[in-house]
N, C-alpha and C positions, 0 to 999 in steps of 0.2 A: 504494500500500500504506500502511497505517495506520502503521505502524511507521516509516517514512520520514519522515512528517508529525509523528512524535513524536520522532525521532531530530532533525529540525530543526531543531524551535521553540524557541527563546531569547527572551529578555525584549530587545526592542528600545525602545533610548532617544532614538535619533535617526534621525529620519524626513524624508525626501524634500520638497521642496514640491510633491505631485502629489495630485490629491485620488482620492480611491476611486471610482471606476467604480458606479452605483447597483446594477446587476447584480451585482457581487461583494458589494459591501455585504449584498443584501438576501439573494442566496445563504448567509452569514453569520447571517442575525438567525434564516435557515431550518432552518439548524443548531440554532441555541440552541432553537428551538422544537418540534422534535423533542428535545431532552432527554428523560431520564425523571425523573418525581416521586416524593417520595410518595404513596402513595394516588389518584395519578395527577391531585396537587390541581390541576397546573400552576402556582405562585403567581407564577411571573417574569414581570417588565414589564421592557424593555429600554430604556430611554430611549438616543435618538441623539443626541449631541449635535454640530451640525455648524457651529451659528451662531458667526462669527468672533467677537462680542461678548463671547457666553456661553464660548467656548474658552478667548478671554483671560483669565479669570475664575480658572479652572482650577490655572494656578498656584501661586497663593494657597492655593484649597481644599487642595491637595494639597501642603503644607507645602512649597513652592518648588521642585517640581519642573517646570522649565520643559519639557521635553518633551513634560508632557499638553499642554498648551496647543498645541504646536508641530505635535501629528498632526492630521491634519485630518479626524479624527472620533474621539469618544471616544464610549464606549458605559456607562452606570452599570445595572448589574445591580440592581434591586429585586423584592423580594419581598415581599407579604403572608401570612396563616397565619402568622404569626410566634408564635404560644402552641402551636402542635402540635409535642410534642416524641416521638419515635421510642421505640418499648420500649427500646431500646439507651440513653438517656441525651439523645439528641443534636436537636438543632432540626433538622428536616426544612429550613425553608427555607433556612437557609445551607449545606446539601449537596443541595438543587436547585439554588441558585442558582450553587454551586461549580461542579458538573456542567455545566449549561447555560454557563457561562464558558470550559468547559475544549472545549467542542462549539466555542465562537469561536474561540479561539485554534487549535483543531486546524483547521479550516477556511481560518479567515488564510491558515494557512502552504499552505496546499492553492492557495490563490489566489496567491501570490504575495508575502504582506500580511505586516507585522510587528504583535506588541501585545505589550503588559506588565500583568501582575497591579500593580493600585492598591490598596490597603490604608491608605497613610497618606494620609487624606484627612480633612475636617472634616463630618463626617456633617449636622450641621446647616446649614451654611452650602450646603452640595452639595445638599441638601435645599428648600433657599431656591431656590438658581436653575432649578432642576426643575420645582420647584412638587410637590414628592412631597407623595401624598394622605396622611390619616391613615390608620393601618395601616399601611404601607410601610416598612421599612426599605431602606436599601443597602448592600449586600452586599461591592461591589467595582467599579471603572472599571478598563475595556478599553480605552486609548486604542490607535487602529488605523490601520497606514498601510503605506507601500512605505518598507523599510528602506532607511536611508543609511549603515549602519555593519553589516558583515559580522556572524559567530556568532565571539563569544570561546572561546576552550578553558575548560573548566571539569573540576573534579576531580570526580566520583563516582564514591562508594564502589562496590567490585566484591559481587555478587550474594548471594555467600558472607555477605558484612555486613548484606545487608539483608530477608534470606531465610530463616526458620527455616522447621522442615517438624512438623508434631503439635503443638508445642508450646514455648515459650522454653526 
């Protein structure tokens, strides 16, 4: 059940030294590709990153979070379309790409697998070791692994709080 896999999933920091099974891996990327787009652009590229060199790297890009580094596959979410912006206001590709991120980490947890939303990273340097094309921005890195540290308790707010109904 979907809800089980959502009840689950937490941001893991510390990961195993087992590496990912290709089969679960790639059952993964088949999530994110099934995503839905806008306008059904598809812009997402999924780069895997799984070379020890490049992982090591990772670190760094990600202002010293050594845990990227430490799973032994990281995954950076990129997208092109980056100038189509939605009647609503909002860039299509960073809520495809959002989406399609949210299909991996649901999936993970469906496998077995932990990951963590990456955000503080250095867009250009993460860029450099990619080799991301022009056009391309990145959105966000999925480092992905078998957790080695259980689900912390976490306070969220009850429903009442986060639920209006017609209107504020």
């Amino acid at each position: 059940m979907l809800l089980n896999a959502i009840k689950n999933r937490y941001s893991v920091r510390k990961f195993q030294h087992k590496p990912v099974e290709l089969e679960k891996l790639n059952e993964i990327l088949d999530a994110a590709r099934l995503a839905p787009s806008a306008r059904n652009v598809q812009p997402c590229k999924f780069v895997v990153i799984s070379d020890p060199q490049k992982r090591e790297q990772l670190t760094n890009i990600c202002k010293g979070q050594k845990f990227v580094s430490d799973a032994p596959v990281t995954i950076a979410i990129c997208a092109d379309n980056t100038d189509y912006t939605m009647t609503c206001g909002q860039k299509a590709y960073t809520i495809d790409a959002a989406i399609a991120g949210e299909h991996i980490v649901l999936q993970a947890v469906e496998l077995g697998l932990g990951s963590c939303w990456i955000g503080a990273f250095y867009h250009d340097k993460l860029a450099d070791l990619i080799a991301l094309p022009e056009g391309y921005k990145i959105v966000s890195l999925l480092p992905i692994g078998y957790p080695n540290i259980g689900k912390q308790k976490r306070t969220l707010k009850p429903i009442n709080e986060v639920v209006v109904r017609d209107s504020f």
